[in-house]
N, C-alpha and C positions, 0 to 999 in steps of 0.2 A: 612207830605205830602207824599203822594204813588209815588212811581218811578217806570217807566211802561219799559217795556224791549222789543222790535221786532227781531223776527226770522220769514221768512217764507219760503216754498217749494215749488218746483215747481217739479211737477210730469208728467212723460209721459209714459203712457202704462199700461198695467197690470200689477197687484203685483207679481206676479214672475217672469214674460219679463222685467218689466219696468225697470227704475231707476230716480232720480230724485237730486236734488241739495238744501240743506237747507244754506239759508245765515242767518249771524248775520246782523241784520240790525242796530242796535242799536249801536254796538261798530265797527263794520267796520272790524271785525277780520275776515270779508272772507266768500268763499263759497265752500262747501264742498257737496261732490259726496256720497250719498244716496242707496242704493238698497236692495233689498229682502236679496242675498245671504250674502248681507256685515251683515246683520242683524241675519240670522237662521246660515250661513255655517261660512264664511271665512271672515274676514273683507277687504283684498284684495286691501291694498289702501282708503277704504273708512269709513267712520263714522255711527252709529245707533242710535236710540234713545236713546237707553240705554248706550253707551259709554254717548252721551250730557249729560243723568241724572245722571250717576256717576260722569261728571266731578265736576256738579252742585252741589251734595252731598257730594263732598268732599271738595270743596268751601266753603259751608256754613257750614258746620261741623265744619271747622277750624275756620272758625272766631267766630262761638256760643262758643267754646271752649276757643278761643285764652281770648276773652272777661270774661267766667266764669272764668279762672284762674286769670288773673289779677285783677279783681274784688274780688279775695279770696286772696290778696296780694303777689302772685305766677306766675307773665306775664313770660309766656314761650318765649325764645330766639329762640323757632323753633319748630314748629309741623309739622311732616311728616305724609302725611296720604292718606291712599287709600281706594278706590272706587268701588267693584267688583259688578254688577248688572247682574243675572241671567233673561234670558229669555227662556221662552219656548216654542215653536211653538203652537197654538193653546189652551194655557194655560194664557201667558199673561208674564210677572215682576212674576217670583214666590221666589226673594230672595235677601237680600243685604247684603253685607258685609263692615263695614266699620273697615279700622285697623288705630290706630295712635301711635306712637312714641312720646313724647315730653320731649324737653332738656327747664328742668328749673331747677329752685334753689326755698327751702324754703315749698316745699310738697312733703308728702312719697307716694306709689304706690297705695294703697288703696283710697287715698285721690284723686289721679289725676283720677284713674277707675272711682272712684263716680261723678267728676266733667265731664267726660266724656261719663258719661251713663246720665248727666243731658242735657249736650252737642246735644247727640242723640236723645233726647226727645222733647227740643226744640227749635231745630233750624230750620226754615220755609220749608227746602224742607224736613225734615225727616218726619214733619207735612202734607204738602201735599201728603207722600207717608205713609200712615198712613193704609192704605190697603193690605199694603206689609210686609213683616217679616223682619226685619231690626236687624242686629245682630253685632255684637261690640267686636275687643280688643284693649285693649289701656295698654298701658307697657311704662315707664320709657327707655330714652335712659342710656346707661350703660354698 
């Protein structure tokens, strides 16, 4: 059964005057201040789309991960992992970076890379940004 998720925005003004407010509506986590500058310049206090989609990617990253290890008899006791989404003004998303760390026991470093470039390939939001150049390291804590 599909599970449906709401966010929406409310905008006022022109895209480089304006600014505008994106709520989670779904979970309740709040509403968050919007703007051109927070997005090309300075974040300034406020959130972009592309911070939401990093946070989102490194969300699902971890669990497609957290899941393939486990399922390879190797459940990780902790994956750290980040999110760096490039944008470019009149360009578009031209780059992702995702990095992870993982404290387990029972796989060598090679074996975690390979589970973590399977990780990358398919977990749903890497799939829906499947347009973008999505790039990867993953290292053994140590």
């Amino acid at each position: 059964m599909a599970t449906t998720r709401k966010a929406h925005t409310e905008w006022q003004g022109s895209l480089f005057e304006g600014s505008g407010q994106v709520t989670f509506a779904s979970s309740g986590l709040g509403t968050h201040d919007v703007s051109w500058p927070a997005r090309a310049e300075e974040p300034g206090g406020k959130t972009s789309p592309e911070e939401l989609i990093a946070a989102a990617h490194s969300a699902c990253f971890s669990m497609a991960l957290s899941k393939a290890l486990a399922d390879a008899g190797s459940p990780p006791s902790k994956l750290e992992t980040g999110a760096e989404v490039d944008f470019v003004p009149g360009q578009g998303i031209t780059e992702i970076r995702l990095s992870v760390v993982g404290t387990l026991d029972g796989m060598d470093e090679d074996a975690f890379r390979q589970a973590a470039e399977g990780a990358k390939e398919n977990c749903p939001v890497s799939q829906a940004l499947t347009g973008t150049t999505i790039k990867l390291e993953a290292s053994l804590a140590g």
